[in-house]
PAFI-618440 format. One record per residue (C-alpha): residue in one letter; residue number from 0; x, y, z. Coordinates in Angstrom, 2 decimals, always signed. Example, Ala and Ser with C-alpha at 12.3 -4.5 7.8 and 13.67 -1.06 7.14 Angstrom:
<r aa="A" i="0" u="+12.30" v="-4.50" w="+7.80"/>
<r aa="S" i="1" u="+13.67" v="-1.06" w="+7.14"/>
***
This chain:
<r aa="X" i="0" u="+0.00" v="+0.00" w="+0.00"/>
<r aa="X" i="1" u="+1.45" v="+3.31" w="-0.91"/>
<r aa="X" i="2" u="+2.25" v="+5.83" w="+2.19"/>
<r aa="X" i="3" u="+0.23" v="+8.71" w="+1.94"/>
<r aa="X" i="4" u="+3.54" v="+11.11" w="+1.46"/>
<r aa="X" i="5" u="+3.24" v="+9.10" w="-2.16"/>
<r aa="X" i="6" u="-0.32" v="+10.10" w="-2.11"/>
<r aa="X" i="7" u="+0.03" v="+13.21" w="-1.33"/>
<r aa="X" i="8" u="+2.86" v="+13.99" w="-3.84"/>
<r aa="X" i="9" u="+0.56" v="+12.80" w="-6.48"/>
<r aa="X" i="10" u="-2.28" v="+15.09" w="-5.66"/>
<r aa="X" i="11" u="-0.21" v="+17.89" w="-5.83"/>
<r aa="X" i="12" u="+1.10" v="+16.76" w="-8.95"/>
<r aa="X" i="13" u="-2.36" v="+16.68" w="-9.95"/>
<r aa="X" i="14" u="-3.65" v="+20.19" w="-8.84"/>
<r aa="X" i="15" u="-0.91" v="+21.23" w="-10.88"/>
<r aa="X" i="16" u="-0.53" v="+19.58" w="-14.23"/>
<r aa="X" i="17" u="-4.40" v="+19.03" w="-14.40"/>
<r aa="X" i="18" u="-7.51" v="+21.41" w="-14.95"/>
<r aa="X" i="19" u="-10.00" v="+18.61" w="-15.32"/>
<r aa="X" i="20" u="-10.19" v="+17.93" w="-11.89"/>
<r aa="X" i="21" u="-9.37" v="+14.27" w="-11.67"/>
<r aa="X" i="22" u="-7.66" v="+13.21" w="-8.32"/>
<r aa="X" i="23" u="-6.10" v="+10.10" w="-6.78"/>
<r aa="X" i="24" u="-8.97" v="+8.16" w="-6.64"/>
<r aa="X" i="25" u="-8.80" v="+8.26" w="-10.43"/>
<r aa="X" i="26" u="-5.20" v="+7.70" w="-10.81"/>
<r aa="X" i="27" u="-5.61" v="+4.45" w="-8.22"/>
<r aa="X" i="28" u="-8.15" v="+2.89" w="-10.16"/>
<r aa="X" i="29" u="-6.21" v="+3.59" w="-13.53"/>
<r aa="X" i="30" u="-3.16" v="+1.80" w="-12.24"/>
<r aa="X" i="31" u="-5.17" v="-0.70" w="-10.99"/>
<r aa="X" i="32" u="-6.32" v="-1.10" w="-14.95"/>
<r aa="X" i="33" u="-3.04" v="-1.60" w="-15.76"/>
<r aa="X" i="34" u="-1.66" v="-3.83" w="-13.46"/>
<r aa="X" i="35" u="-4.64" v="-5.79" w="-14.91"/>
<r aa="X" i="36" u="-3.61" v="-5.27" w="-18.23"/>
<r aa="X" i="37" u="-0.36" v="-5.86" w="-18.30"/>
<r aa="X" i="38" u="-0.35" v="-8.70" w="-15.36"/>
<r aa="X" i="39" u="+1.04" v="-11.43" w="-18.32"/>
<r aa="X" i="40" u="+4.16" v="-8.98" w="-19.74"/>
<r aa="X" i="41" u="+6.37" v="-6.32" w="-19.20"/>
<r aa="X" i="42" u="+5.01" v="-2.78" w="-19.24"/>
<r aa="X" i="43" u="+8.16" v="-1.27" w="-21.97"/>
<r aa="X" i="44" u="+6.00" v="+1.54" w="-22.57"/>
<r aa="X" i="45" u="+6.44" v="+4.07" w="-19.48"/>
<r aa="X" i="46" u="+4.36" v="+6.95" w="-21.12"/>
<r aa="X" i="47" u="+1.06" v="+4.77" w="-20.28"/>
<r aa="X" i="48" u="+0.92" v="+5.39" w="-16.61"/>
<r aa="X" i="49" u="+1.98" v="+8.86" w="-17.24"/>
<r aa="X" i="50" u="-1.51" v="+9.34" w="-18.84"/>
<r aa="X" i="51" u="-3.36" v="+9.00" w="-15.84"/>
<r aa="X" i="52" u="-1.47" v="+12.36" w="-14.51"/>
<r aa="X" i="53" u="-0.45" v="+14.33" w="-18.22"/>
<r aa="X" i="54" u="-2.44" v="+14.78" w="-21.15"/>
<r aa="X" i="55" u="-0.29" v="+14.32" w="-23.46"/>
<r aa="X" i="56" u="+2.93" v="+12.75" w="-21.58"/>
<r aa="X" i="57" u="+5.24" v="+13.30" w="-25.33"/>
<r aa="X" i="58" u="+4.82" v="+16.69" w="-25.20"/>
<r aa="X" i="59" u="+4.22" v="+17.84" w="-21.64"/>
<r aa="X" i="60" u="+6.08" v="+21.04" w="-20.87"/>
<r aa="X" i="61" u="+5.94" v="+20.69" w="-16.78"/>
<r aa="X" i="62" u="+6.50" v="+23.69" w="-14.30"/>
<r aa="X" i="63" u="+10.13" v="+24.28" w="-12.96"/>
<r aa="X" i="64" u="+10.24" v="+22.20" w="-9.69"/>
<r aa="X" i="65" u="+9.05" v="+19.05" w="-11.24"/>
<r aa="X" i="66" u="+10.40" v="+16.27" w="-13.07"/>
<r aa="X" i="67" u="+9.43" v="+13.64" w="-15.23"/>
<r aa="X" i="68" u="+11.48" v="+10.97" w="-13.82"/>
<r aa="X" i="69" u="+9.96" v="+11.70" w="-10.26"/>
<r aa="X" i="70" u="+6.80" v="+11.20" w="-11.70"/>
<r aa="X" i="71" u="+7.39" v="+8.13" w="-13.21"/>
<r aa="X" i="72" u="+9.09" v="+6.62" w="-10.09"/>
<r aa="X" i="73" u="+5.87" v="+7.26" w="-7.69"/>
<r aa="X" i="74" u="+3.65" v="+5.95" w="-10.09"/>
<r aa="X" i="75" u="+6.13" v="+2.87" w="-10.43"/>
<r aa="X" i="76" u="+5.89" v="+2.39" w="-7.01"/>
<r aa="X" i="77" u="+2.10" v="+2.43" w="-7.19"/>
<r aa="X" i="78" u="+1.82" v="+0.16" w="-9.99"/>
<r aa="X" i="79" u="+4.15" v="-2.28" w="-7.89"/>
<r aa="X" i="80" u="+2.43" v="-2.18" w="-4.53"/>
<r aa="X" i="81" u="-1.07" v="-2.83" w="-6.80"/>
<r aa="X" i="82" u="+0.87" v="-5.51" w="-8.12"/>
<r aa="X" i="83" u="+1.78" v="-6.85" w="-5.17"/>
<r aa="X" i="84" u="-1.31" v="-6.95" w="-3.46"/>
<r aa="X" i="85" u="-3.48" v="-8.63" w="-6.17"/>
<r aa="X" i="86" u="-0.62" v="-11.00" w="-6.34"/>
<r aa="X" i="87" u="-1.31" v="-11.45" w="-2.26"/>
<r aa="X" i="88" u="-4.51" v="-10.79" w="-2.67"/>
<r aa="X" i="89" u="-4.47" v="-8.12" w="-0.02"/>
<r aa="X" i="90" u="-5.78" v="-5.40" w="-2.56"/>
<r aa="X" i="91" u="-7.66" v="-2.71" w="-1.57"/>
<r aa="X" i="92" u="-9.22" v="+0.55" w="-4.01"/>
<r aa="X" i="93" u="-8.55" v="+3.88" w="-2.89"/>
<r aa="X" i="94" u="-11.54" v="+5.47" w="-2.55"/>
<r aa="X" i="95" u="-13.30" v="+8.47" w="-1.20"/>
<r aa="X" i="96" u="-9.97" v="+9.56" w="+0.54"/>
<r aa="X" i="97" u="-9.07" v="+6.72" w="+1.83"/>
<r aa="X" i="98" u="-8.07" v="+2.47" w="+0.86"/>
<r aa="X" i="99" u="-11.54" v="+0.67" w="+1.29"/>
<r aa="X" i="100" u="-11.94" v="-3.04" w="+2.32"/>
<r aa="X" i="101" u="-15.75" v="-2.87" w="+1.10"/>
<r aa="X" i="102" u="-17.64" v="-0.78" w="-0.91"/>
<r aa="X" i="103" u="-20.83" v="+0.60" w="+0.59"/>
<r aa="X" i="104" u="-23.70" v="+2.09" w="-1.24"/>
<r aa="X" i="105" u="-23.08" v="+5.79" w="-0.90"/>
<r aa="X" i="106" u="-19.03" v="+5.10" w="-1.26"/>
<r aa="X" i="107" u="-17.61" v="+7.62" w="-3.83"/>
<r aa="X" i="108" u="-16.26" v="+5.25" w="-6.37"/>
<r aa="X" i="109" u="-16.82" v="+6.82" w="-9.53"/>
<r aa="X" i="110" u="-13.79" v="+8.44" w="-10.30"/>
<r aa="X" i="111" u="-11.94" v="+4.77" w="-9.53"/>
<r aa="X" i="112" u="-14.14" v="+3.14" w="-11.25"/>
<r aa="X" i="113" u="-13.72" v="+5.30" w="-14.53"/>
<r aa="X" i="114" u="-10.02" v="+5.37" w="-14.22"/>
<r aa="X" i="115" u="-10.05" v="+1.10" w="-14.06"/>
<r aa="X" i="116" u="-12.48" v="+0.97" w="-17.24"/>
<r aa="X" i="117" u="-10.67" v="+3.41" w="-18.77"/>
<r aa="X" i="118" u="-7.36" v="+1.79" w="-18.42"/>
<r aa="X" i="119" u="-8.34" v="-2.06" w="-18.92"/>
<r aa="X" i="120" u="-10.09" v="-0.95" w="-22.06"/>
<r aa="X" i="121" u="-7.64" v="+1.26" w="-23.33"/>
<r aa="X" i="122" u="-4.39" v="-1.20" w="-22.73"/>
<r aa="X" i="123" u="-6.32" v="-4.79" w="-22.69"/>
<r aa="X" i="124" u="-5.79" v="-5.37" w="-26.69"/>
<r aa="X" i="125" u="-6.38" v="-9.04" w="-27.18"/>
<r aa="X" i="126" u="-9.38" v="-9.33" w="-25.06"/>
<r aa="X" i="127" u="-11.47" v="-6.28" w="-26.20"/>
<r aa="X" i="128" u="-14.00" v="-7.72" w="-27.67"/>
<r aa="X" i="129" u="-14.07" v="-10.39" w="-25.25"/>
<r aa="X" i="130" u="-17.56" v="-11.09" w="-24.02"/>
<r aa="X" i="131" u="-15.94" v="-12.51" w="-20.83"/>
<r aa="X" i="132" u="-14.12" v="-9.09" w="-20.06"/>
<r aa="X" i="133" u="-17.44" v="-7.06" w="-20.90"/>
<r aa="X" i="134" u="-19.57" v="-8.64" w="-18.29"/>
<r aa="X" i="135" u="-16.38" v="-8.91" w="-15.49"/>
<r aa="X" i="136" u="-15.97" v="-5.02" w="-16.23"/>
<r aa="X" i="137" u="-19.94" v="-4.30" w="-15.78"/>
<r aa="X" i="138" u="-20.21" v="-3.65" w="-12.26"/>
<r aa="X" i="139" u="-17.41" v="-1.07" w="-13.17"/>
<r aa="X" i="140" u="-19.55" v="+0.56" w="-15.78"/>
<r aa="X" i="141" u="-22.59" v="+0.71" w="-13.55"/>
<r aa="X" i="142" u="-20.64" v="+2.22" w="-10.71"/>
<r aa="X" i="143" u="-18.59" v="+4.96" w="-13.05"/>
<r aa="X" i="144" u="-21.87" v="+6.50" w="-14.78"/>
<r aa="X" i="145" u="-24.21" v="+6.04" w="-11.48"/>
<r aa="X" i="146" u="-26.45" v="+8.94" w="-13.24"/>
<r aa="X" i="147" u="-26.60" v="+5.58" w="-16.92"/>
<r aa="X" i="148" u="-25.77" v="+8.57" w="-19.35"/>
<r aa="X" i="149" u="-24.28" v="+5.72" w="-21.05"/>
<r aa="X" i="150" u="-27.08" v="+3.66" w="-20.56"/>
<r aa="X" i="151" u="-25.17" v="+0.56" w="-19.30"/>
<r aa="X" i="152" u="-28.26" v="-0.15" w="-17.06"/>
<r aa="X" i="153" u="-30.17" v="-0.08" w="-20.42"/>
<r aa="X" i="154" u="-34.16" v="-0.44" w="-19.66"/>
<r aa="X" i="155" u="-33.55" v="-1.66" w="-16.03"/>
<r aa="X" i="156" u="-36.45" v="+0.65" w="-14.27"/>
<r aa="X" i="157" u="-35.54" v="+3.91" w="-12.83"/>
<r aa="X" i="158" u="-36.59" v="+2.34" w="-9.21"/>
<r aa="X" i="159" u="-34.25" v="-0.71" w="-9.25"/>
<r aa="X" i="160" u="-30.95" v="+1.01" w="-10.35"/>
<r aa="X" i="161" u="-30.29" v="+1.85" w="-7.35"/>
<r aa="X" i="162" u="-30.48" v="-1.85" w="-5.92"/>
<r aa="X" i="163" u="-27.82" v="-2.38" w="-9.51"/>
<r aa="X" i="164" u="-25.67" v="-0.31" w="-8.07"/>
<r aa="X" i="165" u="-25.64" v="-1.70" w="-4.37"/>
<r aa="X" i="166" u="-24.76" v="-5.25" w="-6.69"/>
<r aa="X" i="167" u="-22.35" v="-3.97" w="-8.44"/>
<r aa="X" i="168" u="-20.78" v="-2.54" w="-5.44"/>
<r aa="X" i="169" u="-20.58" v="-5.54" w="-3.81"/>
<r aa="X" i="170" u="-19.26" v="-7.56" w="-6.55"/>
<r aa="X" i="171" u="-16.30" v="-4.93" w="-7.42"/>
<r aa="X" i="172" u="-13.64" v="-6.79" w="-5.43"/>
<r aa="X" i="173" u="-14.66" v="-9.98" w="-6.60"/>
<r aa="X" i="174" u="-14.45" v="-8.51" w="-10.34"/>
<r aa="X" i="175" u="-11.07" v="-6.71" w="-9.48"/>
<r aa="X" i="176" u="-9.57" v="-9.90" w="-9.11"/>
<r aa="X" i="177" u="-11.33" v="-11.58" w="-11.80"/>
<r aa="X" i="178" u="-9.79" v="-8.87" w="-14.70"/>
<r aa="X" i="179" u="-6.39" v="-9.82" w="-13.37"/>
<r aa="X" i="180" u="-6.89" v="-13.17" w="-13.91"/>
<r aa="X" i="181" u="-8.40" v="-13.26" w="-17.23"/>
<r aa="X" i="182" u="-6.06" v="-10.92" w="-18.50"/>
<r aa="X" i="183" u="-3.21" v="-12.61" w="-16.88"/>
<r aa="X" i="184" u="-4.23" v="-15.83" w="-18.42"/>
<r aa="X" i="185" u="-3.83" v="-14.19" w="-21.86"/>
***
């Protein structure tokens, strides 16, 4: 588990390289993604966990006082303490401010949820299309877009997407672990 000086260092990081607003929470669940992703090989492509900090991590122009390599290092670090507890099975999301061992209904997971989908689905070539992946990453979907803008819930009843949501909640752990595998088995 990363020590919240790490955290911390990549928040400010964020407040300053970022206008969209996207904080930790985000970040966590993107590494998260790729860990998943890339659980079978070597990640040789640092740039991709730079995107989860810099828009455009070829052509970022940073502020005096901070360096790409720093960067690069914390996020290492991150992406081998994720590693390291899905290997142990001791993972837990950071979420709402804090690591979670359970995710309750009115938990803030949104932002780590987004940052996970957008990761596995960005880096997870060979299993795209994969009907397997789609229905491990749903409880993901539902919990990223609680307001169904995307219409993941599709023509589930306004009254019982809340009870969805309370599923997929409880089956994100469960579906954390699943992704590594099935992408790890790749």
């Amino acid at each position: 588990m990363m020590e919240m000086a790490g955290i911390e260092q990549i928040k400010a990081w964020l407040e300053r390289l970022r206008t969209d607003g996207r904080d930790f929470d985000y970040v966590h669940g993107f590494m998260t993604g790729i860990v998943c992703a890339f659980s079978a090989q070597e990640v040789d492509e640092e740039d991709i966990a730079l995107l989860s900090i810099l828009d455009d991590p070829d052509h970022a122009v940073l502020p005096d006082g901070i360096d790409v390599d720093d960067i690069l290092g914390s996020l290492s670090d991150l992406f081998d303490d994720i590693e390291g507890e899905l290997d142990d099975r001791t993972f837990r999301p950071y979420i709402g401010g804090r690591y979670v061992n359970r995710i309750r209904p009115d938990a803030p997971c949104k932002s780590w949820c987004r940052g996970f989908v957008h990761a596995c689905l960005a880096f997870a070539e060979e299993v795209k299309d994969d009907e397997s992946l789609a229905m491990l990453l749903m409880p993901f979907l539902i919990l990223a877009d609680p307001s169904d803008s995307s219409g993941v819930l599709g023509e589930l009843p306004p009254e019982e997407r809340p009870a969805a949501a309370d599923r997929a909640g409880g089956e994100l752990m469960r579906s954390v672990y699943s992704v590594y595998a099935l992408l790890g088995a790749i």
